[in-house]
C-alpha positions as CSV (number, residue, x, y, z in Angstrom):
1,X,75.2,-55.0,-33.7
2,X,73.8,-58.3,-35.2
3,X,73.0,-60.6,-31.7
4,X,71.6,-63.9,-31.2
5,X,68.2,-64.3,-31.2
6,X,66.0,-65.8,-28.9
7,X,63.8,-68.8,-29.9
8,X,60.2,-66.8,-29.6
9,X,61.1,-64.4,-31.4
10,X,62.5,-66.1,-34.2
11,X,59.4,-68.4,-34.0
12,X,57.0,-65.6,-34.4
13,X,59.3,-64.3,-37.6
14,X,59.1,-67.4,-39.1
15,X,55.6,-67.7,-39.0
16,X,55.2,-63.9,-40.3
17,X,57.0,-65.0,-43.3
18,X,54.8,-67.9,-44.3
19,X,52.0,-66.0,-43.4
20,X,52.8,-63.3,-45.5
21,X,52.4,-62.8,-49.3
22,X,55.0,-64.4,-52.0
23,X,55.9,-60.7,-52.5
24,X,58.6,-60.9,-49.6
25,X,61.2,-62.2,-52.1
26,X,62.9,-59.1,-53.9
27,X,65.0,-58.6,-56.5
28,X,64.0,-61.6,-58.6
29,X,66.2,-62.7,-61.2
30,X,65.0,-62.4,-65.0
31,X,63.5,-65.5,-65.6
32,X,62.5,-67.4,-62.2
33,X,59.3,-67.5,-62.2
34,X,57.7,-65.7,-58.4
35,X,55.9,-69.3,-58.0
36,X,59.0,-71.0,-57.7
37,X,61.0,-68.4,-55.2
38,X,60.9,-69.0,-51.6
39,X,62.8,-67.9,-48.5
40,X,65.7,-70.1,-46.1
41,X,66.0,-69.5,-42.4
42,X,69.5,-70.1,-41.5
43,X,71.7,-69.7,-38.4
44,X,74.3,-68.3,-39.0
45,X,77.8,-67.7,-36.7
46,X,78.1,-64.1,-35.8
47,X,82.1,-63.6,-37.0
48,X,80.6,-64.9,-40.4
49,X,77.7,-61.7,-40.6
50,X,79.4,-59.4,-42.9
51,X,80.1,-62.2,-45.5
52,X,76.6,-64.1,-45.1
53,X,74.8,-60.6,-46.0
54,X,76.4,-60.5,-49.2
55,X,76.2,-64.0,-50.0
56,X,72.6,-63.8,-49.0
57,X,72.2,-60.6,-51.8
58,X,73.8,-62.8,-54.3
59,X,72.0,-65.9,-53.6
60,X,68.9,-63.6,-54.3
61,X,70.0,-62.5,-57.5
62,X,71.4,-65.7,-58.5
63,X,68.2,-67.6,-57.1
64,X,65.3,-65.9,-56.8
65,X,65.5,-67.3,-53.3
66,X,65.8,-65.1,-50.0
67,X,67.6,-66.4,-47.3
68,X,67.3,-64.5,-43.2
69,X,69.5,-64.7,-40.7
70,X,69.8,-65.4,-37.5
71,X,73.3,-64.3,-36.0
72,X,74.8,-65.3,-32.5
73,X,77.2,-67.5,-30.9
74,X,77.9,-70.9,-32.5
75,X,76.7,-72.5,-28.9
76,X,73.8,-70.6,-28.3
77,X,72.5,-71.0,-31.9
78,X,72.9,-75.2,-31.8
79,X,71.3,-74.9,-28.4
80,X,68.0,-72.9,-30.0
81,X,68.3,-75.9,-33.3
82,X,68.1,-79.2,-30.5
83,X,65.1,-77.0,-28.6
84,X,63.4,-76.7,-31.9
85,X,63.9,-73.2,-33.6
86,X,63.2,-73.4,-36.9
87,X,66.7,-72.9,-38.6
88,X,67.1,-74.5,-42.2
89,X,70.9,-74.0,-42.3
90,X,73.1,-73.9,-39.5
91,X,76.7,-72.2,-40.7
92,X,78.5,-73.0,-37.4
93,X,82.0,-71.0,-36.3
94,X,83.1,-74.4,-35.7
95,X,83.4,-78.5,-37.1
96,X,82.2,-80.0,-34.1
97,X,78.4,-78.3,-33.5
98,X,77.6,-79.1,-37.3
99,X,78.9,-83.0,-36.9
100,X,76.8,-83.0,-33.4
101,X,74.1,-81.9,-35.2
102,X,74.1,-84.9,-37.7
103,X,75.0,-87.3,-35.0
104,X,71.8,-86.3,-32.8
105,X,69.4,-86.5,-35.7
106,X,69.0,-82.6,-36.5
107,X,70.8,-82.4,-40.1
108,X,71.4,-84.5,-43.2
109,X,74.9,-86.5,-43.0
110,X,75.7,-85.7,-46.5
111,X,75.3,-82.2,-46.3
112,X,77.5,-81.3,-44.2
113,X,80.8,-79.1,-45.3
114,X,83.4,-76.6,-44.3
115,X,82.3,-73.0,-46.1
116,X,85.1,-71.0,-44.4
117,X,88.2,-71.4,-42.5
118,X,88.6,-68.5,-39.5
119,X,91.3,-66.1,-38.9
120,X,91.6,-64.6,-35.3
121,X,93.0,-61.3,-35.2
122,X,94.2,-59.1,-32.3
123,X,92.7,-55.7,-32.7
124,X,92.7,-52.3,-31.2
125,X,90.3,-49.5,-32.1
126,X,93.5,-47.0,-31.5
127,X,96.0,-47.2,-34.1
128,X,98.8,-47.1,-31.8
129,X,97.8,-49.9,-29.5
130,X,98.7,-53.0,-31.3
131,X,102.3,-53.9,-32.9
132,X,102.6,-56.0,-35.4
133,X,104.1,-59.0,-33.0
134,X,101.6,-58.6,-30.4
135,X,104.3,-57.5,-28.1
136,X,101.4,-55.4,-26.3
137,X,100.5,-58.8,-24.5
138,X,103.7,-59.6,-23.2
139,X,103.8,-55.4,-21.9
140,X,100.0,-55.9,-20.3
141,X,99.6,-52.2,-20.2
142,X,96.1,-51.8,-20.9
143,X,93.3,-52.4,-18.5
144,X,91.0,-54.2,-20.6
145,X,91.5,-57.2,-23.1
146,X,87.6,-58.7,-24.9
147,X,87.3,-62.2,-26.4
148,X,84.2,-63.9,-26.8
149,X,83.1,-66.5,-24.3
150,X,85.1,-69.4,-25.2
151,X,82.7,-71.7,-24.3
152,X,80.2,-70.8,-27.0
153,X,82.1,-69.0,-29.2
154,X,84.7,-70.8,-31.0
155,X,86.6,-67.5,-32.0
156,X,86.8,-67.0,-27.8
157,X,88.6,-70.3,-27.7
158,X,90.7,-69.4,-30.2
159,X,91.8,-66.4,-28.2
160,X,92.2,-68.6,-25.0
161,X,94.4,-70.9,-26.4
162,X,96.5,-68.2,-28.3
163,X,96.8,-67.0,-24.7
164,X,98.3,-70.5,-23.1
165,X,100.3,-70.7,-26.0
166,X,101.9,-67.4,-25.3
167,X,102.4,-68.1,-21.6
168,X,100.2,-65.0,-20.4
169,X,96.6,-66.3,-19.8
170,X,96.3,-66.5,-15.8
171,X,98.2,-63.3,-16.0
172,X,96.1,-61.6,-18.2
173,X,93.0,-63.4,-16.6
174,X,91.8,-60.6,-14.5
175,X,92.0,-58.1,-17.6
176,X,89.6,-60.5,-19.4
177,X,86.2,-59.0,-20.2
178,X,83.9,-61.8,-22.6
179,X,81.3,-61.1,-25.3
180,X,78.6,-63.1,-25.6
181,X,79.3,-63.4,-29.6
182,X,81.9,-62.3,-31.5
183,X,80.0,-59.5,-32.7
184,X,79.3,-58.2,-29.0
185,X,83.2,-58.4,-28.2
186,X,83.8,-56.0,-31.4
187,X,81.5,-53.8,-30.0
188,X,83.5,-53.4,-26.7
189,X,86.6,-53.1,-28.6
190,X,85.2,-50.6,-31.0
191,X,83.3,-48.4,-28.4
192,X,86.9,-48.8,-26.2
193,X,85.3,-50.3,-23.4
194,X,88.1,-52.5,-24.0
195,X,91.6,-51.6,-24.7
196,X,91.9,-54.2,-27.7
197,X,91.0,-57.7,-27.7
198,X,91.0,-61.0,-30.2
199,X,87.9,-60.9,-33.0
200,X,87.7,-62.5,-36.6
201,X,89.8,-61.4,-39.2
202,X,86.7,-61.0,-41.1
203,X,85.3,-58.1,-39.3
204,X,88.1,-55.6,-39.1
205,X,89.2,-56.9,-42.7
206,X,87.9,-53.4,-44.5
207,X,88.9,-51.5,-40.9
208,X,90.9,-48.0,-42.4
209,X,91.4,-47.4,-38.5
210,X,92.8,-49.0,-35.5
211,X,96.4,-51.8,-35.2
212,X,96.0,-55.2,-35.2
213,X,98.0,-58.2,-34.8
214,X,97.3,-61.1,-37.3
215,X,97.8,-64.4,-34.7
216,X,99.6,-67.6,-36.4
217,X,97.7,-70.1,-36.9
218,X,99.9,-72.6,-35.6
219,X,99.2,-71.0,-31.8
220,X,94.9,-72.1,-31.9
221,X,93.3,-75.2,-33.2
222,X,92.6,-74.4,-37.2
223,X,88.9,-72.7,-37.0
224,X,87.1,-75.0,-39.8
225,X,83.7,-73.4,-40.1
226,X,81.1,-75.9,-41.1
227,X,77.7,-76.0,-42.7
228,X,75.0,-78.5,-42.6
229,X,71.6,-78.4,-44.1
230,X,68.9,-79.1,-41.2
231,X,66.4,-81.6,-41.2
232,X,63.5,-78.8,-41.0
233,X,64.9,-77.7,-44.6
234,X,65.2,-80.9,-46.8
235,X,62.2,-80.9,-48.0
236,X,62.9,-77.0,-48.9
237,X,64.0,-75.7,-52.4
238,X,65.2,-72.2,-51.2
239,X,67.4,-74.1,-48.3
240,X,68.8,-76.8,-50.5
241,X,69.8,-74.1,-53.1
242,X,71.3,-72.0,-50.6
243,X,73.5,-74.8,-49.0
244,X,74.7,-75.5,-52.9
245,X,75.0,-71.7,-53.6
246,X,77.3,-71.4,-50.6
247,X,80.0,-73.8,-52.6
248,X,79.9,-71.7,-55.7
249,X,82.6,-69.8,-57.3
250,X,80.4,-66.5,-57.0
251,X,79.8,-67.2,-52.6
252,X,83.7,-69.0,-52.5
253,X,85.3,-65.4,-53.8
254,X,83.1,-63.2,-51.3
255,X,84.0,-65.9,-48.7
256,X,88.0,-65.8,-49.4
257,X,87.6,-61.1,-49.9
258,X,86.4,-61.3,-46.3
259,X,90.0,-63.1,-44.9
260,X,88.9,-66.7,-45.0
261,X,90.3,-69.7,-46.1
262,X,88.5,-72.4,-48.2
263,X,89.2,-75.9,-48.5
264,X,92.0,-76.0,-46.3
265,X,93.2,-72.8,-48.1
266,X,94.0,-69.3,-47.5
């Protein structure tokens, strides 16, 4: 499972890497020269992990460039970027973190962008647990429902909010077990610590197992995933080439395989 990480250890990673030889950077493209390749730090929200690893290999080939991550909850990973981690690219799970970002000095104003638009998605591990109308809620017979802590985890509020809408939060309430990340609330789901419980779309998108329960949009706020490219990375090649990589048609198709929308778009 891909968690946040904490500060100190993604300082000490970060120094590693400019510590270490040019070498790091694999699978260089015919014709970039090794001088000119060099390596992004960005963070990255967790419901976003499968997509960003792909994008990340084809940014490489495409590049020359490597990009790491750092995974987590939207929240957690702005906290780290205004305590001074140092994150090049922050893809957030949400609009408002990225614009916070610009407003308090952290990021460039005219980079910022929406890369992805979420899907939330109620999911069960058993194949016979979820119906395709989510009637299961309205039933409540399971003991256990996961969503990610809605107060760093835009996917969590997401889930919340689908649960007003439907009338059923305060009585599904005490059922309510909360991942730190998105990431973390699969895992309870997965390992059926949790009956079911609301994720991304874009993790249980190549699923062959389980039920799920796609939720209409119209019942959360739309989850417009934005990016911005830090102030620690604007004076760096590899991070401004990965923000611009991220809008190309090569990173846009990987982005819409995985169950996103682009550009207001599904």
């Amino acid at each position: 499972m891909e968690v946040f990480m904490n500060f100190s250890p993604v300082r000490a990673a970060f120094v590693t890497a400019i510590a270490a030889p040019v070498a790091l950077v694999l699978g260089l493209s015919a014709g970039v020269p090794d001088a000119r390749a060099g390596e992004t730090l960005a963070a990255v929200a967790a419901n976003f992990t499968a997509a960003a690893n792909e994008i990340g290999e084809a940014f490489t080939k495409a590049t020359g460039h490597t990009v790491k991550y750092s995974f987590g909850a939207t929240g957690q990973l702005y906290t780290q970027i205004t305590q001074g981690a140092p994150f090049e690219v922050f893809l957030s799970a949400d609009a408002e973190r990225p614009a916070q970002a610009v407003k308090e000095g952290f990021a460039a104003p005219d980079t910022l962008f929406t890369y992805a638009i979420g899907k939330l998605v109620l999911w069960s591990a058993d194949p016979a647990v979820v119906d395709a109308e989510g009637a299961v809620l309205k039933a409540g017979t399971f003991e256990k429902i996961a969503l990610a802590n809605p107060a760093a985890a835009p996917y969590g509020a997401a889930a919340v909010e689908t649960l007003k809408a439907l009338g059923l939060y305060e009585t599904l309430e005490p059922k309510i077990v909360q991942g730190n990340n998105i990431s973390q609330t699969h895992q309870f789901i997965a390992s059926g610590s949790a009956q079911l419980g609301f994720v991304a779309l874009a993790q249980i998108i190549t699923e062959d197992k389980g039920s799920k329960w796609v939720v209409p949009e119209t019942m959360y706020t739309p989850i417009r995933q934005d990016a911005v490219l830090l102030n620690t990375g604007k004076d760096s090649e590899a991070a401004r080439a990965y923000v611009s990589f991220l809008k190309s048609p090569e990173a846009l198709a990987i982005i819409k395989r995985y169950g996103y929308g682009t550009d207001g778009h599904s």
